[in-house]
Rosetta silent file (secondary structure, phi, psi, omega in degrees, C-alpha in Angstrom):
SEQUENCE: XXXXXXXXXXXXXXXXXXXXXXXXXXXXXXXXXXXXXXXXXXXXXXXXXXXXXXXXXXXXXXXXXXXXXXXXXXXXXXXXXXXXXXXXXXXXXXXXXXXXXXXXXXXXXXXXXXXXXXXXXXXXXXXXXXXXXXXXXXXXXXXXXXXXXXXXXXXXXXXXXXXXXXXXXXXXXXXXXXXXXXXXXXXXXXXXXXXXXXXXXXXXXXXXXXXXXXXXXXXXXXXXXXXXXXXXXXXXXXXXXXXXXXXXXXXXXXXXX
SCORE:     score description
SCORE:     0.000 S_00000001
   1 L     0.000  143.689 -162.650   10.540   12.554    7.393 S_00000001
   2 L  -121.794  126.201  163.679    8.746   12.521   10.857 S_00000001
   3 L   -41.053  152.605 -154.543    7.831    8.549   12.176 S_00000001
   4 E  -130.795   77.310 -147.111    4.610    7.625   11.626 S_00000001
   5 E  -125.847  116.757  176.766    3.191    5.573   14.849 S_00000001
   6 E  -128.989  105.146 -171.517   -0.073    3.693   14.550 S_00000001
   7 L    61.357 -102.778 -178.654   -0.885    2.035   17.598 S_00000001
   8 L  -106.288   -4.691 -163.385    2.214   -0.034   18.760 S_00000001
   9 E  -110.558  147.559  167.136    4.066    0.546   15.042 S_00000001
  10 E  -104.291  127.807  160.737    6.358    2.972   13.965 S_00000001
  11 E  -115.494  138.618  156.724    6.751    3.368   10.529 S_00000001
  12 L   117.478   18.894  170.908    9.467    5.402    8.989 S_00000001
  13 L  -155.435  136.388  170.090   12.389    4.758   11.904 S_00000001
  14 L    71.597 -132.284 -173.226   14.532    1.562   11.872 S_00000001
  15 L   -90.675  146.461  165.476   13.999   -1.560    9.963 S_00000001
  16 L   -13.061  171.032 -162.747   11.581   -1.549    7.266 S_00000001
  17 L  -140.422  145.422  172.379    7.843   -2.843    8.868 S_00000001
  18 L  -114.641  148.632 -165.268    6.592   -6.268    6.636 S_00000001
  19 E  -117.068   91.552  165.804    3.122   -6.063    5.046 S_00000001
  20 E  -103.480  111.785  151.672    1.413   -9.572    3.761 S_00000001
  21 E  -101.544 -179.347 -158.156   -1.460   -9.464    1.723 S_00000001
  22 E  -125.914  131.482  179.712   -4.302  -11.170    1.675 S_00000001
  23 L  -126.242  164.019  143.695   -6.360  -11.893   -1.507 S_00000001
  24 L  -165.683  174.505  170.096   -9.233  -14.710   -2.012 S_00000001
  25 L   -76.829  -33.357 -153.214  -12.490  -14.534   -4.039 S_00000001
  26 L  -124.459  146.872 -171.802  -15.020  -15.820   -1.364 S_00000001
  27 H   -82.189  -14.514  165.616  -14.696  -14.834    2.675 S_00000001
  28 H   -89.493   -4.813  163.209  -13.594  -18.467    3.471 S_00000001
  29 H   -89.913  -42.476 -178.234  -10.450  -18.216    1.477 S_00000001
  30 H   -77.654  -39.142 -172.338   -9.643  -15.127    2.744 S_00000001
  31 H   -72.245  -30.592  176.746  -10.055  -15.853    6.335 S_00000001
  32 H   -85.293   -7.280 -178.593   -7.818  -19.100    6.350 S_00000001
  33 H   -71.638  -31.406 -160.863   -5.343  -17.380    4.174 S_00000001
  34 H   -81.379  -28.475  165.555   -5.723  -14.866    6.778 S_00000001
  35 H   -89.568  -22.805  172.588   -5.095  -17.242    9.783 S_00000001
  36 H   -64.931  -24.209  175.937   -2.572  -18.668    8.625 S_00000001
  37 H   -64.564    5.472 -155.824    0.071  -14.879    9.025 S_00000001
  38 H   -96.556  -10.114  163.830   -0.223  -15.631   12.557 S_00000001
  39 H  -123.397   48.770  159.734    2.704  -17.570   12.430 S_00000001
  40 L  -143.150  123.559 -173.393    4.747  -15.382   10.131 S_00000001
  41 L   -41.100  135.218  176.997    6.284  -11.832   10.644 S_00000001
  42 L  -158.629  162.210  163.407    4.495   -9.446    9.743 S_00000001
  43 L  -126.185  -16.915 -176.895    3.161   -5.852   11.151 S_00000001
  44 E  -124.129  139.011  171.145    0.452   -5.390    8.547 S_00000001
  45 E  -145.941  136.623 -175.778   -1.870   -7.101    6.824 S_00000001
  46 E  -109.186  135.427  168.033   -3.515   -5.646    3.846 S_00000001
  47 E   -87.615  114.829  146.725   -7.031   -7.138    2.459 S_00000001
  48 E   -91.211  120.485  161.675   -7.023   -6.440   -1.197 S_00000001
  49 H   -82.872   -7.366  171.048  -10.387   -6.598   -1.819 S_00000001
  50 H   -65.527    3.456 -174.215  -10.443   -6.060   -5.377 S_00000001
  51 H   -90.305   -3.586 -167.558  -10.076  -10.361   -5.386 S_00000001
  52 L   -85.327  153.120  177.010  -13.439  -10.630   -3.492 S_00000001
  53 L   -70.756  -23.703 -171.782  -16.610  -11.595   -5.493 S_00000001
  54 L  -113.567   35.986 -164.680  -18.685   -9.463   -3.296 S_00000001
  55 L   -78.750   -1.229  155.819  -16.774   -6.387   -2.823 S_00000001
  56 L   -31.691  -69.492  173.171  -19.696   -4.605   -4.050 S_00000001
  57 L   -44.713   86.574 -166.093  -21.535   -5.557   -0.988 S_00000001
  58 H   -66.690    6.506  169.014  -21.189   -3.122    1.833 S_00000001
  59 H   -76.590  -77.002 -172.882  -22.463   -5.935    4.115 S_00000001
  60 H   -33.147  -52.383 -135.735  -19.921   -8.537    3.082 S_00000001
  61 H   -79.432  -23.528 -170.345  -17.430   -6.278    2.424 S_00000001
  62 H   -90.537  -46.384 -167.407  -17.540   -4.749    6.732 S_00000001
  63 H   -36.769  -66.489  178.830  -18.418   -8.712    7.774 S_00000001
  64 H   -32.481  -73.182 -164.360  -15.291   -9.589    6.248 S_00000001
  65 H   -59.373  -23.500  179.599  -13.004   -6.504    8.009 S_00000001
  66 H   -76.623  -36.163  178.507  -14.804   -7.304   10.773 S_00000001
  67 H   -88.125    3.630  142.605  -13.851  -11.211   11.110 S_00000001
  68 H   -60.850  -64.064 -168.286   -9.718  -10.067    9.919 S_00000001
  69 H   -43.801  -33.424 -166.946   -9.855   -7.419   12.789 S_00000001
  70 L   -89.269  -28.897  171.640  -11.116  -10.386   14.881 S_00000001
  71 L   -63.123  -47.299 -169.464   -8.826  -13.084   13.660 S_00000001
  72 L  -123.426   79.842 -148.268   -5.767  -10.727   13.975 S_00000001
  73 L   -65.573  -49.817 -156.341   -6.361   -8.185   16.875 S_00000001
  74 L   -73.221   -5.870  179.077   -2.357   -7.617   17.443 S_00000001
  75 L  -126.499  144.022 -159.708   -1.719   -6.443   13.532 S_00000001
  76 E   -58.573  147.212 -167.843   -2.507   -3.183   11.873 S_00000001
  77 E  -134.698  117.417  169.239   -5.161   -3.997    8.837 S_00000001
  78 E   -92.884  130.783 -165.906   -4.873   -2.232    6.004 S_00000001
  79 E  -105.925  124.423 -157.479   -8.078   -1.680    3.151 S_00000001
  80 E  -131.680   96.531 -179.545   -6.916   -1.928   -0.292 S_00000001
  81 L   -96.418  116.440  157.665   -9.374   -1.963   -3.514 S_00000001
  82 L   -69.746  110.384 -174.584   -6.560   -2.073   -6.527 S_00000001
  83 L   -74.501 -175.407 -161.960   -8.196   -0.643   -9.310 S_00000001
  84 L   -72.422  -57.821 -157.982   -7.859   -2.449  -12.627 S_00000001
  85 L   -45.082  -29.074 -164.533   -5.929    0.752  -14.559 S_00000001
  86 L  -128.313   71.546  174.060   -3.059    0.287  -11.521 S_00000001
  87 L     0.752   75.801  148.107   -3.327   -3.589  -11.699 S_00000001
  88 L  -107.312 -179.083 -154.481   -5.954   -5.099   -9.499 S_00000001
  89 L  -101.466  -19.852  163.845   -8.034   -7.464  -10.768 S_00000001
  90 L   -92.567  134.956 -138.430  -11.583   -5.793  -10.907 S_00000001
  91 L  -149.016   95.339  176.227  -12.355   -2.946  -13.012 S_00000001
  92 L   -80.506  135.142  149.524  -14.650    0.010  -11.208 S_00000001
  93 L   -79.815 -169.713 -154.608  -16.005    3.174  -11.972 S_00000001
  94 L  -101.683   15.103  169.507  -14.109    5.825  -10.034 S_00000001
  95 L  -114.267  -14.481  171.478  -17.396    6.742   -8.028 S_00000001
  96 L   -87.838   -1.160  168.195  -17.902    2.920   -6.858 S_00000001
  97 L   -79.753  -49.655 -165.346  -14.383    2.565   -6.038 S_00000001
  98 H   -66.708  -75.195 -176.952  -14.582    5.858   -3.963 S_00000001
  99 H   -40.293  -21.253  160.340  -18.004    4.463   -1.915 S_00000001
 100 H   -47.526  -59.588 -175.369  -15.948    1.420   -1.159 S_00000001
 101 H   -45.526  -89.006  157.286  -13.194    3.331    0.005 S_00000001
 102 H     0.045 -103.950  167.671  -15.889    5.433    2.178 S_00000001
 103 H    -7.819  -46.669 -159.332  -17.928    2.712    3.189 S_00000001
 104 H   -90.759  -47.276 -179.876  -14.761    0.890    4.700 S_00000001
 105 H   -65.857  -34.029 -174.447  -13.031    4.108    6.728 S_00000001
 106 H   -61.975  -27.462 -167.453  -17.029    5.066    7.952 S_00000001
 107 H   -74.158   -4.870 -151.916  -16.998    1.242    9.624 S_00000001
 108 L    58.873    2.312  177.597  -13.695    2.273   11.822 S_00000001
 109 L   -65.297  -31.441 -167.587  -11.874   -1.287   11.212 S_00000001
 110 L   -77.585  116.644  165.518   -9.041   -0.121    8.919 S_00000001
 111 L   -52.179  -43.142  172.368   -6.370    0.592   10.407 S_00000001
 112 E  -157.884  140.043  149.118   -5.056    2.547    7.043 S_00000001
 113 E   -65.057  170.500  142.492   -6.318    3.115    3.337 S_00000001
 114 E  -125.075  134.174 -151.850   -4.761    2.844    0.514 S_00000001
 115 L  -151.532   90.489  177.412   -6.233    5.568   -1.677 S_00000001
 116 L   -53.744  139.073 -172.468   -4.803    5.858   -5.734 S_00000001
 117 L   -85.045  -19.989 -156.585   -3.611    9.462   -5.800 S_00000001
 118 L  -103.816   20.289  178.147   -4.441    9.738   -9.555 S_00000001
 119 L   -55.703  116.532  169.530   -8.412    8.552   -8.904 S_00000001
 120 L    71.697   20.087  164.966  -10.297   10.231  -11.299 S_00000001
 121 L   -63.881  164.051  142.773   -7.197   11.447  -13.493 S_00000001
 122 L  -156.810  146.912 -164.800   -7.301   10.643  -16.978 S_00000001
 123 L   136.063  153.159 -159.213   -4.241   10.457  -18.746 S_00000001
 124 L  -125.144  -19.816 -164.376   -0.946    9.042  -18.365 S_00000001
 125 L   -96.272  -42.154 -170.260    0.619   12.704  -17.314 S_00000001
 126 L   -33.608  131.640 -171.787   -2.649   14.008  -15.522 S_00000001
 127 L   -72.768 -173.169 -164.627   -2.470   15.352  -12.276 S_00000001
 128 L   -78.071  135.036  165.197   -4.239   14.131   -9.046 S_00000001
 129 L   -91.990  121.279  177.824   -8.098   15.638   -8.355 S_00000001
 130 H   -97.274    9.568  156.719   -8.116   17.299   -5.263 S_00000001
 131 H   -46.579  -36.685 -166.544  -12.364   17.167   -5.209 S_00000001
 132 H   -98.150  -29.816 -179.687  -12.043   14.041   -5.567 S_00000001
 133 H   -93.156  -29.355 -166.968   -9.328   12.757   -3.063 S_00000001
 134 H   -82.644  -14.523  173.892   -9.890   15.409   -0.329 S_00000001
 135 H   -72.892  -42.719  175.361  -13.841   14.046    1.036 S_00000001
 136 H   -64.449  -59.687  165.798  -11.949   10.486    1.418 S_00000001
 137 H   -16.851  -50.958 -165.602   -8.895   11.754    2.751 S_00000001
 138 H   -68.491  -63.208 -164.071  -11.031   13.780    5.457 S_00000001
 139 H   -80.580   39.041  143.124  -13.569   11.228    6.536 S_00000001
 140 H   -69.975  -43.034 -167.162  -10.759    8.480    6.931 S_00000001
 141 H   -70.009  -67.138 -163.774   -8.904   10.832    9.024 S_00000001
 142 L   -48.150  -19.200 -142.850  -12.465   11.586   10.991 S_00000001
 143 L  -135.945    8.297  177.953  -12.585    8.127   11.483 S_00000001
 144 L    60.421   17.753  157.454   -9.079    7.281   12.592 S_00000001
 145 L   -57.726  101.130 -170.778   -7.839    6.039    9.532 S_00000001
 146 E   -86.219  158.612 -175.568   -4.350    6.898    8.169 S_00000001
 147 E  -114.259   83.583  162.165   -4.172    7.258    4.115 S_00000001
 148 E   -76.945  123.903  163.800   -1.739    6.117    2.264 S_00000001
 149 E  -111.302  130.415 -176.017   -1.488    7.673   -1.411 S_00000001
 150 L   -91.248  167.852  179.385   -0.392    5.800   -3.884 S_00000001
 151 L  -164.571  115.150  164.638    0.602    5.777   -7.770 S_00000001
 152 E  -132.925  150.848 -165.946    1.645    2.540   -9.306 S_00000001
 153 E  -142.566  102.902  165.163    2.735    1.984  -13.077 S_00000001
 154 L   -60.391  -21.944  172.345    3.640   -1.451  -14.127 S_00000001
 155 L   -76.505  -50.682 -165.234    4.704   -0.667  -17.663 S_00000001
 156 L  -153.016 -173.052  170.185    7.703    1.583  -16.686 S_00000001
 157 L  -141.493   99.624 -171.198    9.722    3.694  -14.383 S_00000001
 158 L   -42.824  164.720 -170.957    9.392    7.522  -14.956 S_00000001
 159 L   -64.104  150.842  177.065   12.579    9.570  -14.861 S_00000001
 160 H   -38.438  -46.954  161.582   13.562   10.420  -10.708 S_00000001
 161 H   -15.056  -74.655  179.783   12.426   13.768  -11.315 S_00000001
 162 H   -57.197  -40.604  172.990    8.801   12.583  -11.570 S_00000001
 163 H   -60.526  -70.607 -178.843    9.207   10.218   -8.958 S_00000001
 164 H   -22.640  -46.487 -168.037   10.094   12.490   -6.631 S_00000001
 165 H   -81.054  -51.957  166.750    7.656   15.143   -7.863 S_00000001
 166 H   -49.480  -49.667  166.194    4.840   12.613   -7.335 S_00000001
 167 H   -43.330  -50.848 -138.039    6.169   11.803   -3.588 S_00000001
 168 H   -98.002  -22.916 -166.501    6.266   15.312   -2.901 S_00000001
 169 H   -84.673  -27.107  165.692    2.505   16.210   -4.447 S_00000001
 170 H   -36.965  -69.314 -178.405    1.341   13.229   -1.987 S_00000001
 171 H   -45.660  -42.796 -167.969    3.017   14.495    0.989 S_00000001
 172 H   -85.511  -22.859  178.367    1.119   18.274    0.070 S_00000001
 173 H   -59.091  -39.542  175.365   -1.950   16.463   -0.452 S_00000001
 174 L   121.960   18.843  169.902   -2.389   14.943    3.133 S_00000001
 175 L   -71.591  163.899  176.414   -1.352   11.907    2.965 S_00000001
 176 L   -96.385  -13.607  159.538   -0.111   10.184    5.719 S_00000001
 177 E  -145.552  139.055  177.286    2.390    7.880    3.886 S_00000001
 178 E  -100.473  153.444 -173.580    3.211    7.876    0.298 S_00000001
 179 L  -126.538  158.054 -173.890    3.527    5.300   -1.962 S_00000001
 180 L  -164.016   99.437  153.308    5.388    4.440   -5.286 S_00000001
 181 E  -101.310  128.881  163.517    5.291    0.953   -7.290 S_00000001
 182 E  -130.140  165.213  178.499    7.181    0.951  -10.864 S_00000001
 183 E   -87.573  105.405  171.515    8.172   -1.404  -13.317 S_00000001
 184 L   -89.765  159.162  163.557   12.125   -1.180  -14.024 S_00000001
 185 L  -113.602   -9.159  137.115   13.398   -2.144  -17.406 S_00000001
 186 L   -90.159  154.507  143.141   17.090   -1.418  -16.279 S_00000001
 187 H   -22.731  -87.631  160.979   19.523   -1.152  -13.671 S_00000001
 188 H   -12.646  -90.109 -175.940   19.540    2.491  -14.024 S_00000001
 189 H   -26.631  -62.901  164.953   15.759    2.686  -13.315 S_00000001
 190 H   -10.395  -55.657 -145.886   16.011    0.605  -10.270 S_00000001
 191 H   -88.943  -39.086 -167.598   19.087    3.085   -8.796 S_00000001
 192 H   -75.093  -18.660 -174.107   16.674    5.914   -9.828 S_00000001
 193 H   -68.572  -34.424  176.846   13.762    4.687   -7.835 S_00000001
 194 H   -65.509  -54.030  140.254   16.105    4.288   -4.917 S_00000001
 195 H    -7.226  -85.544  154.357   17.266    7.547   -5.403 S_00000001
 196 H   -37.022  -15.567  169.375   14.044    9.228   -5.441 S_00000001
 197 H   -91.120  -24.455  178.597   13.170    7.649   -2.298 S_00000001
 198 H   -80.035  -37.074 -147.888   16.070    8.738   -0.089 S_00000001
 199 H   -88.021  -43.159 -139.218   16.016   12.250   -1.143 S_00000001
 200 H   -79.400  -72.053 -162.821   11.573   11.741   -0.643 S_00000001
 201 H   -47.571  -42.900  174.282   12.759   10.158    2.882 S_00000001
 202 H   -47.404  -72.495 -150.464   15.016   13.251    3.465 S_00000001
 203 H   -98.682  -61.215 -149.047   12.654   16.406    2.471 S_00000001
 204 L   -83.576  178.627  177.591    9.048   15.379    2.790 S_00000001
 205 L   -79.287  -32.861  165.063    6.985   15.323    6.168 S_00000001
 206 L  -102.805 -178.188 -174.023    5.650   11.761    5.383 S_00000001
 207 E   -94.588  172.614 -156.773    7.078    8.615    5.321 S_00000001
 208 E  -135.336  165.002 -178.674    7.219    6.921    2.143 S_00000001
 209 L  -145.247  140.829  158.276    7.040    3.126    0.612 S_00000001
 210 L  -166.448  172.036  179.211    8.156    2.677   -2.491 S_00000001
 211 E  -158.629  163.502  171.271    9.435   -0.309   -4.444 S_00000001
 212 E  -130.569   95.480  170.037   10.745   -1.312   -8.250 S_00000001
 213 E   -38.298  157.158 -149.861    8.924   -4.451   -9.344 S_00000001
 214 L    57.157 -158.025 -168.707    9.919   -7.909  -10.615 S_00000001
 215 L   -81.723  -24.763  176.376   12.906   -9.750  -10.200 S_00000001
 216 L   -65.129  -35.308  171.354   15.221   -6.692  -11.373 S_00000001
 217 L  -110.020   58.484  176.203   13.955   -4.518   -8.644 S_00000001
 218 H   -58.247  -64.230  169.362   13.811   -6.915   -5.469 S_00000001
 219 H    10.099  -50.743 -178.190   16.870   -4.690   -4.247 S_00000001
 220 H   -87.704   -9.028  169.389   14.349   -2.345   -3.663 S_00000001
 221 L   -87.432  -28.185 -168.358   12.368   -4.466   -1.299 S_00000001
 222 L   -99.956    9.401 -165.547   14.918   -5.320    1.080 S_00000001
 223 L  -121.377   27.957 -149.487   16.944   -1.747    1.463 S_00000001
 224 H   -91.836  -17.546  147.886   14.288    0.472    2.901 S_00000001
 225 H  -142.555   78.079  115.875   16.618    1.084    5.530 S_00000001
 226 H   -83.911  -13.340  159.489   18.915    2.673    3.729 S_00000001
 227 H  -129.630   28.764  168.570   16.694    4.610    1.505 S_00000001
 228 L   109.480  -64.603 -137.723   14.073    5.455    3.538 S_00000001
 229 L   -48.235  131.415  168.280   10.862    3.167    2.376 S_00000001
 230 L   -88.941   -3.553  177.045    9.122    2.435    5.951 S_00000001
 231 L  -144.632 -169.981 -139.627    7.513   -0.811    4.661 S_00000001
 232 L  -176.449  131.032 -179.722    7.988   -4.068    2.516 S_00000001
 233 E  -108.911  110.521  145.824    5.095   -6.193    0.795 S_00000001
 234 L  -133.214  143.147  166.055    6.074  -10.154    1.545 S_00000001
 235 L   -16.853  125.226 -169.921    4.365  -13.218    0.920 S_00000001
 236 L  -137.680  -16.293 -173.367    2.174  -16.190    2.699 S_00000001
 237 L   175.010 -103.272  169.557    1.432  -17.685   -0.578 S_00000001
 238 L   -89.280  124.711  164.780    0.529  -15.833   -3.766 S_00000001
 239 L   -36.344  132.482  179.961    1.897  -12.973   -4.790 S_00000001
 240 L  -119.502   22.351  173.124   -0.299   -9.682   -5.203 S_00000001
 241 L  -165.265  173.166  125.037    2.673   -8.121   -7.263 S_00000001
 242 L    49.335  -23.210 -136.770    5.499   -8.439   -8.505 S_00000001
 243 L   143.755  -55.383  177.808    9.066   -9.053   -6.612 S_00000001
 244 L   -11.690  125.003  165.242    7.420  -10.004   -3.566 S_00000001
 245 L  -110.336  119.259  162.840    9.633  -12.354   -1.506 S_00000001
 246 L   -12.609  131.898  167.092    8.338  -14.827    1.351 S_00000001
 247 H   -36.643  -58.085  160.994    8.053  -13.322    4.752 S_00000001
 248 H   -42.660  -73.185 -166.890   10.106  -15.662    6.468 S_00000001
 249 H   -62.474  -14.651 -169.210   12.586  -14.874    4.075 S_00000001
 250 H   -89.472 -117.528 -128.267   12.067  -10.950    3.821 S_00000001
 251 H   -42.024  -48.619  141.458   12.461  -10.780    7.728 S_00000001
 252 H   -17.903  -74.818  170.031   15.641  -12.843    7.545 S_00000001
 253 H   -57.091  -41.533 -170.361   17.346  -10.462    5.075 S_00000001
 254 H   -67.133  -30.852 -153.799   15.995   -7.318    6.800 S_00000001
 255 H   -78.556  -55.664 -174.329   17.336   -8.503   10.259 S_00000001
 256 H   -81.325  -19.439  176.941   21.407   -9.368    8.668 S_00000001
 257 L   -90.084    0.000    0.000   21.151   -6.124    6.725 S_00000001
């Protein structure tokens, strides 16, 4: 895995990087939720925008990235619409999620995407479109955006194999960091997701995030560096997954480990 340095951050060499995201409905929720990281570690701050009422609105939706960029000049801002199928809260067709997605990398605020690898899949096995992934991929990149692709499954945790094989079709795809959220229903899963991430951390070119959701895979939030994951999702207030553990407290553990 080769470090992955955006602006002042490295991701992918030494401890894990913290992530808080930010959800509200309305731009006046979001912005005080959003003033409020400034006194908690963090290196990232992701907008999910699938919580906003107006993420339709390509006005709103650049006002908004434009007053976060402005609130929080010193941290990287990541643009995140969570489609419904891979649990966000709004439920898109796959060509108005992709004109968000567009729409947001064309303004130049985002720091990074987050861009579902299986967009425009169908299918619980189906592979990745690359027609579909490679015009976003490009202009984000044109536009000085890095892309993280993603795959998240809330229901389960596919055998290591799969994980793995999913890391590695990311990585050939272009992204610039890969992603993996799963649901464990054992132990065992957990240890495989961890698994699949060191060897991912090992072999591929980019760096990788992954995690194993709820309280069974926390494990998997705080060990990133020992199996590779360059980042960590923590908290300011409500959870936008999962597992998620307070900042304060994430930063704390990451520090003594």
């Amino acid at each position: 895995m080769k470090p992955l340095t955006i602006k002042n951050t490295v991701l992918g060499d030494g401890i894990p990087k913290i992530c808080i995201p930010v959800t509200g409905r309305d731009e006046a929720s979001i912005l005080r939720a959003a003033g409020e990281l400034k006194t908690l570690p963090h290196d990232i701050v992701e907008w999910r925008a699938d919580y906003f009422d107006q993420v339709t609105d390509q006005s709103r939706v650049l006002h908004v990235l434009g007053a976060l960029k402005e609130l929080l000049p010193d941290s990287l801002l990541l643009f995140t619409f969570r489609t419904h199928r891979e649990g966000g809260v709004k439920e898109l067709s796959t060509e108005a999620y992709l004109e968000i997605c567009k729409n947001a990398v064309t303004s130049g605020l985002p720091d990074l995407l987050d861009l579902e690898f299986f967009t425009g899949a169908s299918g619980e096995n189906a592979e990745a479109c690359p027609s579909v992934l490679n015009p976003v991929l490009s202009l984000a990149h044109a536009n000085g955006c890095c892309v993280i692709l993603s795959s998240h499954d809330f229901h389960k945790t596919p055998p290591e194999e799969e994980l793995f094989r999913r890391l590695s079709c990311m990585d050939a795809a272009g992204a610039d960091i890969a992603k993996l959220a799963v649901m464990p229903r054992s132990e065992t899963d957990v240890l495989h997701l961890l698994s699949a991430t060191r060897r991912a951390a090992d072999l591929l070119s980019c760096p990788v995030i992954t995690m194993s959701m709820g309280r069974l895979g926390v494990i998997s939030r705080i060990s990133g560096r020992l199996t590779g994951s360059c980042l960590t999702f923590g908290t300011a207030g409500e959870a936008s997954a999962p597992g998620q553990l307070p900042a304060k407290k994430l930063k704390k553990i990451l520090e003594t480990l």
